[in-house]
N, CA, C and O atoms as a GROMACS GRO file, in nm:
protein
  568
    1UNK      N    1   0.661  -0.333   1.273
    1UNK     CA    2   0.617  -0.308   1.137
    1UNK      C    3   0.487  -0.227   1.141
    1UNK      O    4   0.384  -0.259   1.200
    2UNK      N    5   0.507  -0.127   1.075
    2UNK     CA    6   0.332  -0.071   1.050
    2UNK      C    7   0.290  -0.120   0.927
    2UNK      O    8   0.359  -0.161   0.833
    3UNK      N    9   0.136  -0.108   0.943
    3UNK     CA   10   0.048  -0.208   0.832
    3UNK      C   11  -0.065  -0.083   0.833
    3UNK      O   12  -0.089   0.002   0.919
    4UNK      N   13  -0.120  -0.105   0.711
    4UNK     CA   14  -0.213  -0.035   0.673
    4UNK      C   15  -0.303  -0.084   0.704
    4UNK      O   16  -0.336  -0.199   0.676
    5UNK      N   17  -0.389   0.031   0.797
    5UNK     CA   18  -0.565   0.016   0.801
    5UNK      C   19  -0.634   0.017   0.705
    5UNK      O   20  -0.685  -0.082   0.653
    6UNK      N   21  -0.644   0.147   0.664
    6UNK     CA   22  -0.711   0.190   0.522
    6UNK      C   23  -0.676   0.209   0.400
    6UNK      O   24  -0.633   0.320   0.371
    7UNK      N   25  -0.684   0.116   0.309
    7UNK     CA   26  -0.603   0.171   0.197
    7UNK      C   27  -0.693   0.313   0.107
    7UNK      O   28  -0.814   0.329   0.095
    8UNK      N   29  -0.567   0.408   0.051
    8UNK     CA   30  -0.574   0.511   0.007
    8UNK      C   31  -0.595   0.490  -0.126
    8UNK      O   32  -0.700   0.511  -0.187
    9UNK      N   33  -0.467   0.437  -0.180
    9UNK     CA   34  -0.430   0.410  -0.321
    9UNK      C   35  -0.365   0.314  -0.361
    9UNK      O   36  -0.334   0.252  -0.260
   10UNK      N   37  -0.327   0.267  -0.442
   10UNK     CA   38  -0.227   0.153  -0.477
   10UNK      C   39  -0.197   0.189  -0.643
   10UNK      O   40  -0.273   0.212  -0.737
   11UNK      N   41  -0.054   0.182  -0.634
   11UNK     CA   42   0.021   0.251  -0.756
   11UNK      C   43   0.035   0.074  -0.802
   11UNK      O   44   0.035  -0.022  -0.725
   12UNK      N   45   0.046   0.073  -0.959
   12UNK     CA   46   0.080  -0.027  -1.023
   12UNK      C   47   0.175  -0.027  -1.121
   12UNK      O   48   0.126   0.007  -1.229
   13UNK      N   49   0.292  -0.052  -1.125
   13UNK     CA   50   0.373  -0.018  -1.230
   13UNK      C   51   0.444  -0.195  -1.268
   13UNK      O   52   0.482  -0.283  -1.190
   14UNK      N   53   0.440  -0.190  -1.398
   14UNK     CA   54   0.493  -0.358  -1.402
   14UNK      C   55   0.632  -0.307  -1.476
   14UNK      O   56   0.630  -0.222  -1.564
   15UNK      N   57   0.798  -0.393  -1.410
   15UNK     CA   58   0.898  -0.352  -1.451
   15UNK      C   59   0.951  -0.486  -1.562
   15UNK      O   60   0.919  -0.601  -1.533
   16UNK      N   61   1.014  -0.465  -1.660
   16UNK     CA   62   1.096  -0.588  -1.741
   16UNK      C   63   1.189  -0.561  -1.748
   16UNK      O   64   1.217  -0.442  -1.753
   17UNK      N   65   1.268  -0.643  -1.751
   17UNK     CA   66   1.400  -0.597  -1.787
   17UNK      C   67   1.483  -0.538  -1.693
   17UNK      O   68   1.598  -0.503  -1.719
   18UNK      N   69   1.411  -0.521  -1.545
   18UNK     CA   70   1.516  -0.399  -1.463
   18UNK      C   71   1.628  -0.299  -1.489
   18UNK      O   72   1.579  -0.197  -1.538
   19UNK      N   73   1.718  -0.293  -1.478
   19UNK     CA   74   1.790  -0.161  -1.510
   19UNK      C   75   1.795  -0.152  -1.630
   19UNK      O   76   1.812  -0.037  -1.668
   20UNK      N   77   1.784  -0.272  -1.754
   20UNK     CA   78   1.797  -0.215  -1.859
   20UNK      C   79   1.672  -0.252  -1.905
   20UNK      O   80   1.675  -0.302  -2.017
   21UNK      N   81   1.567  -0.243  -1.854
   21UNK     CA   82   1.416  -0.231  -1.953
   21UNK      C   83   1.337  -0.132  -1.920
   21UNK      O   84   1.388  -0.020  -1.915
   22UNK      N   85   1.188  -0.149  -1.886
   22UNK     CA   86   1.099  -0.051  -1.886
   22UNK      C   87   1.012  -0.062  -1.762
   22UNK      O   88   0.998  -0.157  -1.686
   23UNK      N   89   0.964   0.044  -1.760
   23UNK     CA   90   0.887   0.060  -1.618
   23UNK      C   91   0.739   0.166  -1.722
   23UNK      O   92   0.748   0.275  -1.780
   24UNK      N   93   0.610   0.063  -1.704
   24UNK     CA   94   0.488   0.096  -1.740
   24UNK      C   95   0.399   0.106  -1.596
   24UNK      O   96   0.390   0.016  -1.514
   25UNK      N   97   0.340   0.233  -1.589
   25UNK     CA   98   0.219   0.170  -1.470
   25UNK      C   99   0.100   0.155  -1.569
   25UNK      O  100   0.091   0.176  -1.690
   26UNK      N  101   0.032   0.123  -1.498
   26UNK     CA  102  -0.111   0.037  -1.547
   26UNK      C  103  -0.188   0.118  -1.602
   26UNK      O  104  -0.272   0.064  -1.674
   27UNK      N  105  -0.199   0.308  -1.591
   27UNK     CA  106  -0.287   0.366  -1.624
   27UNK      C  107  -0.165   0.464  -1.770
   27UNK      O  108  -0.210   0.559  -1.834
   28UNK      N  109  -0.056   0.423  -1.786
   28UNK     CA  110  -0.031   0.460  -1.898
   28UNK      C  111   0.074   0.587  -1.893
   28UNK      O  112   0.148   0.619  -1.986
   29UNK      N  113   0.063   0.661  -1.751
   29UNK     CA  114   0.081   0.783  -1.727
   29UNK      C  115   0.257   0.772  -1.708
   29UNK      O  116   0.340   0.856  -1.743
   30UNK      N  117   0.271   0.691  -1.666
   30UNK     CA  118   0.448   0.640  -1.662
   30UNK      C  119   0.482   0.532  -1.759
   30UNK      O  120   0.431   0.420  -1.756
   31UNK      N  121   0.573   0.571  -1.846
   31UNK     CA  122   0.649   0.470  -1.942
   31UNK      C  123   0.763   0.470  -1.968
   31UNK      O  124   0.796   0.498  -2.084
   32UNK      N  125   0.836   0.448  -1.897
   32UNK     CA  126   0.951   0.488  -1.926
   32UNK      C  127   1.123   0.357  -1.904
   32UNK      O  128   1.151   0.264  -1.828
   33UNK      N  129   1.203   0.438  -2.039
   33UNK     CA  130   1.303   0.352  -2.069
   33UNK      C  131   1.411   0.356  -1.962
   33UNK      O  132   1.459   0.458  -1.913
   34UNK      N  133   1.452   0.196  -1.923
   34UNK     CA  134   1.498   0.219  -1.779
   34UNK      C  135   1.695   0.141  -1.823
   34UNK      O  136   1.735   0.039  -1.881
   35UNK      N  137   1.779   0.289  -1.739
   35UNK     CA  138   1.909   0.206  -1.800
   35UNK      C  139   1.977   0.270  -1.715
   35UNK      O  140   1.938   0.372  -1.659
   36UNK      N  141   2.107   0.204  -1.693
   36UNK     CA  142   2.199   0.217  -1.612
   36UNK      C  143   2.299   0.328  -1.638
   36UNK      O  144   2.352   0.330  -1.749
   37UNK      N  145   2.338   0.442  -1.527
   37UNK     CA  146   2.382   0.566  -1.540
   37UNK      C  147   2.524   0.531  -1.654
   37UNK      O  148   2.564   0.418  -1.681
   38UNK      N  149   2.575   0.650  -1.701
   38UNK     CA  150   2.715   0.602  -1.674
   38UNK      C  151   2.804   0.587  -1.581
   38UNK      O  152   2.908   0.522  -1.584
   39UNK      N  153   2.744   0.672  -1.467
   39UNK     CA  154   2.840   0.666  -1.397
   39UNK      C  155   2.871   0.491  -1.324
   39UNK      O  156   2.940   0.453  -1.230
   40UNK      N  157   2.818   0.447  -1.383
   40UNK     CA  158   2.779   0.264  -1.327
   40UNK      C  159   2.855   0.198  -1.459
   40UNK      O  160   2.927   0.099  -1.446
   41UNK      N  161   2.832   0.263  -1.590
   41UNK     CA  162   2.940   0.182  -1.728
   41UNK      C  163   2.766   0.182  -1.773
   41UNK      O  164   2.748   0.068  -1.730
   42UNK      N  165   2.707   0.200  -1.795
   42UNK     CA  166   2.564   0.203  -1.880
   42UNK      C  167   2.576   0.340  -1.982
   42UNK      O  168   2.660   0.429  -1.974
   43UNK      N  169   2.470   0.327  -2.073
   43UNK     CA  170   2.440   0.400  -2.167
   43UNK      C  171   2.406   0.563  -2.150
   43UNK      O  172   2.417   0.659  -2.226
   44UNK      N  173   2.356   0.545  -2.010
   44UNK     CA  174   2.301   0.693  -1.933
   44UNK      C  175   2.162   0.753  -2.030
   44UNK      O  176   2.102   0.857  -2.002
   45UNK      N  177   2.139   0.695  -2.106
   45UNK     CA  178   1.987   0.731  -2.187
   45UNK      C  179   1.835   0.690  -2.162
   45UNK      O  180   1.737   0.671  -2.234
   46UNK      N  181   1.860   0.688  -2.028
   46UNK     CA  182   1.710   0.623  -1.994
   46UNK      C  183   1.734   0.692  -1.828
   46UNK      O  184   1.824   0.763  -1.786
   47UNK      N  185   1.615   0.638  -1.762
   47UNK     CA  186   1.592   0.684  -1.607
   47UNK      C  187   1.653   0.570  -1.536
   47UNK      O  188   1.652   0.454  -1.576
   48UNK      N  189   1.694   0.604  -1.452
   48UNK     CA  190   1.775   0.480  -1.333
   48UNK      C  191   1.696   0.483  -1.162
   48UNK      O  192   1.688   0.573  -1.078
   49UNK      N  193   1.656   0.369  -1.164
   49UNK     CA  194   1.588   0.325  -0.972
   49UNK      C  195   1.622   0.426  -0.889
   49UNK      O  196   1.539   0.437  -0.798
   50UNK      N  197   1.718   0.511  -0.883
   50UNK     CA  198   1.796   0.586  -0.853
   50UNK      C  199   1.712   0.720  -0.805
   50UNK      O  200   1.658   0.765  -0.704
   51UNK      N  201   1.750   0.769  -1.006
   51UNK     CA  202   1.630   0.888  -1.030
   51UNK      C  203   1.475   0.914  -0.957
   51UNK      O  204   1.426   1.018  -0.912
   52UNK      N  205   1.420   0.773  -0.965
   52UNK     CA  206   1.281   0.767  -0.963
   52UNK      C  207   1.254   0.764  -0.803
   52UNK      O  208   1.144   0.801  -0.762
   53UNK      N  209   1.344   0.726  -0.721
   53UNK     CA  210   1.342   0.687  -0.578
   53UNK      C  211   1.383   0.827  -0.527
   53UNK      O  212   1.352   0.842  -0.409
   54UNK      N  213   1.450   0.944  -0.588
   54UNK     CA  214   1.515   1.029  -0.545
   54UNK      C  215   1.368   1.137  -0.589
   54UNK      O  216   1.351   1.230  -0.509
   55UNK      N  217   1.291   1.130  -0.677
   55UNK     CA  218   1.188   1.190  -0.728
   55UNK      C  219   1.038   1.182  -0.647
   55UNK      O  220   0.963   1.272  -0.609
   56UNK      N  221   1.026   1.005  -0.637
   56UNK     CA  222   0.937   0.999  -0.554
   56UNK      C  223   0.917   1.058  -0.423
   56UNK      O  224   0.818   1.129  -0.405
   57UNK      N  225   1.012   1.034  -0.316
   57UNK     CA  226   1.079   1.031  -0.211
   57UNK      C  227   1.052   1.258  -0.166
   57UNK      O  228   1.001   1.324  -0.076
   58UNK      N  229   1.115   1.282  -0.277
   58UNK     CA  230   1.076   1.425  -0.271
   58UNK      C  231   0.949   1.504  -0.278
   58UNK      O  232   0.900   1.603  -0.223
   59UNK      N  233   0.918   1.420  -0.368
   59UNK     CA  234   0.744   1.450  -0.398
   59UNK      C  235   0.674   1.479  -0.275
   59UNK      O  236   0.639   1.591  -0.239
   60UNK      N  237   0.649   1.321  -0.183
   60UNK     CA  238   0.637   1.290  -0.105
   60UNK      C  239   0.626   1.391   0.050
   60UNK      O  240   0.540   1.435   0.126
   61UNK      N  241   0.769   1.390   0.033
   61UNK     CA  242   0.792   1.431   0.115
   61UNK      C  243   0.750   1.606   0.144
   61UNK      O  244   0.733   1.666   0.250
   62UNK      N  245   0.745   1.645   0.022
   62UNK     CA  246   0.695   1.817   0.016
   62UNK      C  247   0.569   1.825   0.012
   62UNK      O  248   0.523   1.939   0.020
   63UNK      N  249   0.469   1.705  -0.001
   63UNK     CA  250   0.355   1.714   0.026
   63UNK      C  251   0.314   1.674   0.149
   63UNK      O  252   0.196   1.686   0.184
   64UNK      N  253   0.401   1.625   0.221
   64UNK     CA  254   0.416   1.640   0.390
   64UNK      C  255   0.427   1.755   0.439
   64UNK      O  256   0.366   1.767   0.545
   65UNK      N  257   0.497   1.870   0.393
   65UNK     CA  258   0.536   1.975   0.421
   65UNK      C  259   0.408   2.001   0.388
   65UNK      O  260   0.332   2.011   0.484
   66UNK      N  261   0.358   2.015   0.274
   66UNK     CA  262   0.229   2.112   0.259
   66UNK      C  263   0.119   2.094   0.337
   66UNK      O  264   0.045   2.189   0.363
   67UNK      N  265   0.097   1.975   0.382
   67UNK     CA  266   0.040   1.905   0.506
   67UNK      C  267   0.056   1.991   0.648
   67UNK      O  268  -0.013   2.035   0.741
   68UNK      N  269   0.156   1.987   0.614
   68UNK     CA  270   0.201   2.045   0.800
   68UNK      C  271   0.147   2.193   0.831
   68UNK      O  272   0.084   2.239   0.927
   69UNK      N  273   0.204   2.261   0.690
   69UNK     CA  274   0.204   2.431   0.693
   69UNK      C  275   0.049   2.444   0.666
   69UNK      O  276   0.000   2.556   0.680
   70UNK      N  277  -0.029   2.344   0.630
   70UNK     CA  278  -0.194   2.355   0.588
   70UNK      C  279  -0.258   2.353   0.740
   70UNK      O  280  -0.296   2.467   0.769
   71UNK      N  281  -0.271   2.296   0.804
   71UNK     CA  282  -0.298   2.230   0.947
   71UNK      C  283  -0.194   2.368   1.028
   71UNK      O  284  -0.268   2.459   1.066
   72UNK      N  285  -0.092   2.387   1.048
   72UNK     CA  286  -0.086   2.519   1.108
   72UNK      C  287  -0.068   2.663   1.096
   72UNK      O  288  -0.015   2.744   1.173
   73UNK      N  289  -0.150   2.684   0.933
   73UNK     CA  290  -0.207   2.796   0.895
   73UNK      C  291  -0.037   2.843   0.876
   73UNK      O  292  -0.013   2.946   0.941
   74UNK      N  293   0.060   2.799   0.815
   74UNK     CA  294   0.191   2.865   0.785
   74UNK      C  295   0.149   2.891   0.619
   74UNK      O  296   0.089   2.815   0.543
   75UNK      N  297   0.207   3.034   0.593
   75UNK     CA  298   0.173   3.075   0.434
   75UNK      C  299   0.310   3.077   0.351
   75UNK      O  300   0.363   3.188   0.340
   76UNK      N  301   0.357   2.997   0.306
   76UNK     CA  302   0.499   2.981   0.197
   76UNK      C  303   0.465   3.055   0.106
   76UNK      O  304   0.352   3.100   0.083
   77UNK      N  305   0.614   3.079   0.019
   77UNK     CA  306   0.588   3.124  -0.148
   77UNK      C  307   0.633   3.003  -0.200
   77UNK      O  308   0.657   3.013  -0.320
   78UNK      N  309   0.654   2.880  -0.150
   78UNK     CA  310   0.720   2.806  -0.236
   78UNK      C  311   0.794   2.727  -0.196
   78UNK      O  312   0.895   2.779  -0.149
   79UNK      N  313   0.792   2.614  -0.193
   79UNK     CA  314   0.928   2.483  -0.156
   79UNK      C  315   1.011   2.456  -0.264
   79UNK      O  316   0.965   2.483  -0.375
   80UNK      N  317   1.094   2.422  -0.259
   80UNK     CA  318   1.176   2.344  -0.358
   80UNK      C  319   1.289   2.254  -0.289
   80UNK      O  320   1.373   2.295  -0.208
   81UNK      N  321   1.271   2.097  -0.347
   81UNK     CA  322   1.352   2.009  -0.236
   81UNK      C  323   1.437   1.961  -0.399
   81UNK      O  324   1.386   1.919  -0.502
   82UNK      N  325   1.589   1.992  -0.365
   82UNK     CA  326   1.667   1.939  -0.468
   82UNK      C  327   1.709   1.756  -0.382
   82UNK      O  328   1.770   1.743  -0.275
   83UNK      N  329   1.670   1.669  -0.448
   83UNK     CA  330   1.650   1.547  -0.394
   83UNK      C  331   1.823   1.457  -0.427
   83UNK      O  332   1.859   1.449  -0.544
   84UNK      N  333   1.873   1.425  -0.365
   84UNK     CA  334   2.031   1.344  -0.393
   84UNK      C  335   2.019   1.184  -0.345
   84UNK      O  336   2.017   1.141  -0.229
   85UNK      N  337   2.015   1.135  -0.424
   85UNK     CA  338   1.994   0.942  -0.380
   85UNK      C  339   2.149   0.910  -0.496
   85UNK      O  340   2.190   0.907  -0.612
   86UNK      N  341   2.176   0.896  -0.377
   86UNK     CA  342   2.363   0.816  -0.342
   86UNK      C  343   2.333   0.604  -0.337
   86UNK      O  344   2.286   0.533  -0.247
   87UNK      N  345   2.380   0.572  -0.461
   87UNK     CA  346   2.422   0.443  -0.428
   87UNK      C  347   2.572   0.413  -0.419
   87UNK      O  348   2.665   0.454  -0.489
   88UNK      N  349   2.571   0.304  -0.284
   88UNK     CA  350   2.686   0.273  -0.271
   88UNK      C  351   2.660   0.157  -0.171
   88UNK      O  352   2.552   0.109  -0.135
   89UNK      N  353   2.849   0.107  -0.118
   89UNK     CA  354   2.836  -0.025  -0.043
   89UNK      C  355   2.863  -0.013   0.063
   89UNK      O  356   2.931   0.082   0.100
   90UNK      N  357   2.817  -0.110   0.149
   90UNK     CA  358   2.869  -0.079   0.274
   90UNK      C  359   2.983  -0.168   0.297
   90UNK      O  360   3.042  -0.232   0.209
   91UNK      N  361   3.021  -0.167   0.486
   91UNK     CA  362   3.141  -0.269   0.479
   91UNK      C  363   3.144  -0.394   0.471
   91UNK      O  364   3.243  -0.448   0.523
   92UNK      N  365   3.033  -0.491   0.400
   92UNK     CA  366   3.042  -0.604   0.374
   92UNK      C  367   3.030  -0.576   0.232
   92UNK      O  368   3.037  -0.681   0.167
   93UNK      N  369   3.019  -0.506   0.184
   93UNK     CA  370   3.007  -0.469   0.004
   93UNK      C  371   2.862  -0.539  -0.030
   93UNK      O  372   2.851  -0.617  -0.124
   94UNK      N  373   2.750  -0.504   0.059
   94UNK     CA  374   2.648  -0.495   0.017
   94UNK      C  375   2.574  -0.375  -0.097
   94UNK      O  376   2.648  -0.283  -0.133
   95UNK      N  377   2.469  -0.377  -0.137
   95UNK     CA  378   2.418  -0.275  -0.177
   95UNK      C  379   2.359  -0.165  -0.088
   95UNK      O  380   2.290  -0.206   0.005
   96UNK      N  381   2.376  -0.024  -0.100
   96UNK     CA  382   2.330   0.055   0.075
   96UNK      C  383   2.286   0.212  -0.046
   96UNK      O  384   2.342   0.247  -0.150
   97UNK      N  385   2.166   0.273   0.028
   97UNK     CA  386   2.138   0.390  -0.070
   97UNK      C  387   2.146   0.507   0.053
   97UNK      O  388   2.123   0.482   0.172
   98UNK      N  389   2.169   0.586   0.021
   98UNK     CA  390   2.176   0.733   0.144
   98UNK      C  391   2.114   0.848   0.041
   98UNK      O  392   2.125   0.864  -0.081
   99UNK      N  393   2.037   0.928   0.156
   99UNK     CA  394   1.928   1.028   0.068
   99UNK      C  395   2.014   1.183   0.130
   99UNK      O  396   2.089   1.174   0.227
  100UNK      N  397   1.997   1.280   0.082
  100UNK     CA  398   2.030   1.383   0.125
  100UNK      C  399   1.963   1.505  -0.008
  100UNK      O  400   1.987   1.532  -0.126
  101UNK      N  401   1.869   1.551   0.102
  101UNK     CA  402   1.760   1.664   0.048
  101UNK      C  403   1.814   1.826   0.094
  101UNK      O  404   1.816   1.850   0.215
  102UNK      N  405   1.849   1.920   0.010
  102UNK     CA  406   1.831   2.057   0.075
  102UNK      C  407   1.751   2.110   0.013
  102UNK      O  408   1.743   2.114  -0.110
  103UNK      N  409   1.644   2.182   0.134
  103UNK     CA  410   1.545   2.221   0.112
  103UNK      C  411   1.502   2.367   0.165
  103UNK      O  412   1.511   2.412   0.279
  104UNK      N  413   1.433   2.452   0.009
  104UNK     CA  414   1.414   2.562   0.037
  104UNK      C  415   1.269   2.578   0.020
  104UNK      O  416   1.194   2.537  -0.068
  105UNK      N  417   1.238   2.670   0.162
  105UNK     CA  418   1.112   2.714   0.200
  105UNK      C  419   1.106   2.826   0.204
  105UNK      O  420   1.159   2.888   0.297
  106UNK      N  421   1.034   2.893   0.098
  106UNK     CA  422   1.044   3.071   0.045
  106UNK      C  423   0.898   3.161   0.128
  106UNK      O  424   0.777   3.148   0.111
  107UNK      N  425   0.976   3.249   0.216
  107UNK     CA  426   0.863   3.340   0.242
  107UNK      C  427   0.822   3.264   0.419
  107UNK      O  428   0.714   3.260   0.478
  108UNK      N  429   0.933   3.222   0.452
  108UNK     CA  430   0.910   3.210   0.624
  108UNK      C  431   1.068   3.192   0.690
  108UNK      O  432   1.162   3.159   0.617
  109UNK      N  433   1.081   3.212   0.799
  109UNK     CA  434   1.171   3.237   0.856
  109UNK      C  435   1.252   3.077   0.871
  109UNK      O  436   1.195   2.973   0.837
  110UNK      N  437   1.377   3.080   0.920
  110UNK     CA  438   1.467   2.935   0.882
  110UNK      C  439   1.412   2.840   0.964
  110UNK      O  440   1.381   2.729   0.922
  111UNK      N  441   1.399   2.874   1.080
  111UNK     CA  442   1.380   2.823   1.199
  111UNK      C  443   1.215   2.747   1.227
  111UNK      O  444   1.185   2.662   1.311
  112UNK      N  445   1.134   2.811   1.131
  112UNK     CA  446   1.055   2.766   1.103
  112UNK      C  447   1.033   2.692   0.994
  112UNK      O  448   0.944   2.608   0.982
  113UNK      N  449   1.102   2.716   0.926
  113UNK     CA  450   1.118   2.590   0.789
  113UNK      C  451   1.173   2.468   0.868
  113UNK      O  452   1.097   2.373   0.883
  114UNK      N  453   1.324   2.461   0.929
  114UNK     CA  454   1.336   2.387   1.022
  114UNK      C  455   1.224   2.232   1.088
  114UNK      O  456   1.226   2.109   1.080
  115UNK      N  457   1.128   2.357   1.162
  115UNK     CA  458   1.064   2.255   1.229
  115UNK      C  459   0.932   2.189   1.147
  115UNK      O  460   0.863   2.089   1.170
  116UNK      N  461   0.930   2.293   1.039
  116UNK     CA  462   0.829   2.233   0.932
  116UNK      C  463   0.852   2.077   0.856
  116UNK      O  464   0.767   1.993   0.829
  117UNK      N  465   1.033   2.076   0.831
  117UNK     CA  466   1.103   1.951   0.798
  117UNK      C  467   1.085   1.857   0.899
  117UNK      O  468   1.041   1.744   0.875
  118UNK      N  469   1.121   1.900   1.027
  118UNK     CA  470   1.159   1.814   1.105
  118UNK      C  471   1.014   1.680   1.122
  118UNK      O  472   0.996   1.558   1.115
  119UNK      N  473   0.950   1.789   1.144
  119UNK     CA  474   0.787   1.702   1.155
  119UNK      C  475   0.676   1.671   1.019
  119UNK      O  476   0.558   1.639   1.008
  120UNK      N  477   0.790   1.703   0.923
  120UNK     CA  478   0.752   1.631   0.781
  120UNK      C  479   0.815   1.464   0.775
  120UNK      O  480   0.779   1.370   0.705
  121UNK      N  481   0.912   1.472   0.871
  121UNK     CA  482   0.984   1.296   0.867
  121UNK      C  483   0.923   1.230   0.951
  121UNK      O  484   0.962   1.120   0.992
  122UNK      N  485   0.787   1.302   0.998
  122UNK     CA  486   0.701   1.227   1.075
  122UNK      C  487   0.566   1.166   1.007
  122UNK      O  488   0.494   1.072   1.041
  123UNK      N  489   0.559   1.249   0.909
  123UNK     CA  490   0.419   1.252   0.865
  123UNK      C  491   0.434   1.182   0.737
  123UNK      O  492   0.338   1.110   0.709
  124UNK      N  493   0.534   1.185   0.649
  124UNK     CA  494   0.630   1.151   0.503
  124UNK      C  495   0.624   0.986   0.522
  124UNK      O  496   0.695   0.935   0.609
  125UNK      N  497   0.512   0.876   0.413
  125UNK     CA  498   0.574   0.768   0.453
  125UNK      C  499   0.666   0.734   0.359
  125UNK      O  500   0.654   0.624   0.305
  126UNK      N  501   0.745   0.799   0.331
  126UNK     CA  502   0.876   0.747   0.286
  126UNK      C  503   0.988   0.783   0.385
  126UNK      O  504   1.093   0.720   0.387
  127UNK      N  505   0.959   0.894   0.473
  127UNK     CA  506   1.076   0.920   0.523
  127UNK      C  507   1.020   0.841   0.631
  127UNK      O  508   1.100   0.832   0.724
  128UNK      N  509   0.902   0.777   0.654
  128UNK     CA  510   0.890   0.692   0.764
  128UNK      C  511   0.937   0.530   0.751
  128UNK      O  512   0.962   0.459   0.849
  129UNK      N  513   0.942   0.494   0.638
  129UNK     CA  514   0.961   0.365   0.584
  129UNK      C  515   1.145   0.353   0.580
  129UNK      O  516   1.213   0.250   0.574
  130UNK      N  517   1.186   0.476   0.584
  130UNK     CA  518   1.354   0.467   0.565
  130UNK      C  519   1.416   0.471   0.728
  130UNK      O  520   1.509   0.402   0.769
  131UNK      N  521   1.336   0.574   0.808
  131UNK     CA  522   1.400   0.554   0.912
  131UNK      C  523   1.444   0.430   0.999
  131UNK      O  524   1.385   0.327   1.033
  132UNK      N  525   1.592   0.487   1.025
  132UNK     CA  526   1.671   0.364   1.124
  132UNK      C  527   1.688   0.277   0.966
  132UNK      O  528   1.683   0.155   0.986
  133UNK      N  529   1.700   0.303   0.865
  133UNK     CA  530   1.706   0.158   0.741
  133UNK      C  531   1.845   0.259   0.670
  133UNK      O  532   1.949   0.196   0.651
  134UNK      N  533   1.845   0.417   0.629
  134UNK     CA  534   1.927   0.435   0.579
  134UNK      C  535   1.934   0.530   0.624
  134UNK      O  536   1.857   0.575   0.710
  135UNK      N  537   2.097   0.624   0.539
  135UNK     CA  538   2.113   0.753   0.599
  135UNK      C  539   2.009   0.843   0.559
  135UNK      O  540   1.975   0.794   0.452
  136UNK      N  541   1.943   0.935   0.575
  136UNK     CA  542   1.857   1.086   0.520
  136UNK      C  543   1.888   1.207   0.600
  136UNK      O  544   1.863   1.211   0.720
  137UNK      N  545   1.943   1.308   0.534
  137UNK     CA  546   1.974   1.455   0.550
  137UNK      C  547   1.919   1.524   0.500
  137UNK      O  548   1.937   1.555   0.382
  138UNK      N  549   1.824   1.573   0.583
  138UNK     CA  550   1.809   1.724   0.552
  138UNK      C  551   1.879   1.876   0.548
  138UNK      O  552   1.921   1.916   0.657
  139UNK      N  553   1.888   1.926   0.483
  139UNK     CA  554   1.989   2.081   0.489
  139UNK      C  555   1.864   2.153   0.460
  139UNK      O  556   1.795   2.135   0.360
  140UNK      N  557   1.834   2.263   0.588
  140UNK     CA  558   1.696   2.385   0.498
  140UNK      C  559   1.832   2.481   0.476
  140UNK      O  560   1.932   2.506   0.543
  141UNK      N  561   1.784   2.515   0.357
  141UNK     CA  562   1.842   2.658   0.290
  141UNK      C  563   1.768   2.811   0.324
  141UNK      O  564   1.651   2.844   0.305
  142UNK      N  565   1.834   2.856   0.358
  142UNK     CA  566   1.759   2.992   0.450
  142UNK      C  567   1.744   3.095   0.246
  142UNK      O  568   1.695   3.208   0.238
   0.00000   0.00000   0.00000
């Protein structure tokens, strides 16, 4: 298990209701109505665990990237990570989530976007907190 030395930040969000209530954090900046897709038999009019895990997770993770290319002087025009968070079961019909990101890095060569990803799932603690726990794919888009 890794444990934190130093804390950075600490996000606060209080949830009610789970899939069908609300998700407030503490400073106001997130409020939002929380409901189950249709594709699940829900209303589809609100944000789903789903969304927000597939949002965070990307965020995250491209500010790893910006990390990396900062520290070895690489100059982008631009990332864009289209983020895919898949729920489904596994073979005991548990609950199981699989991530799959393709990601475009504008204004450097593939191969170097490549290794820019590769050692973003090093630095990313989300993509560090998932490894060996679920599936995650990366696709760079040339």
């Amino acid at each position: 298990m890794i444990t934190i030395e130093k804390k950075l930040y600490t996000a606060n969000v209080t949830v009610e209701g789970g899939r069908e209530g609300k998700a407030v954090s503490s400073d106001g900046n997130l409020n939002l109505d929380l409901r189950y897709p249709k594709e699940l038999g829900g209303p589809g009019n609100g944000v789903n665990p789903e969304q927000l895990f597939a949002a965070g997770f990307a965020a995250c993770f491209e500010g790893a990237m910006g990390t990396i290319t900062r520290k070895r002087g690489i100059k982008t025009e631009g990332v864009s990570i289209s983020s895919n968070v898949t729920l489904g079961k596994d073979a005991n019909d548990g609950y199981v989530l699989a991530v799959q990101f393709d990601i475009t890095v504008k204004g450097v060569d593939i191969n170097v976007a490549k290794e820019i990803v590769e050692e973003a799932h090093k630095v990313c603690p989300y993509a560090r907190a998932t490894q060996g726990n679920i599936e995650v794919i990366s696709n760079v888009i040339g």
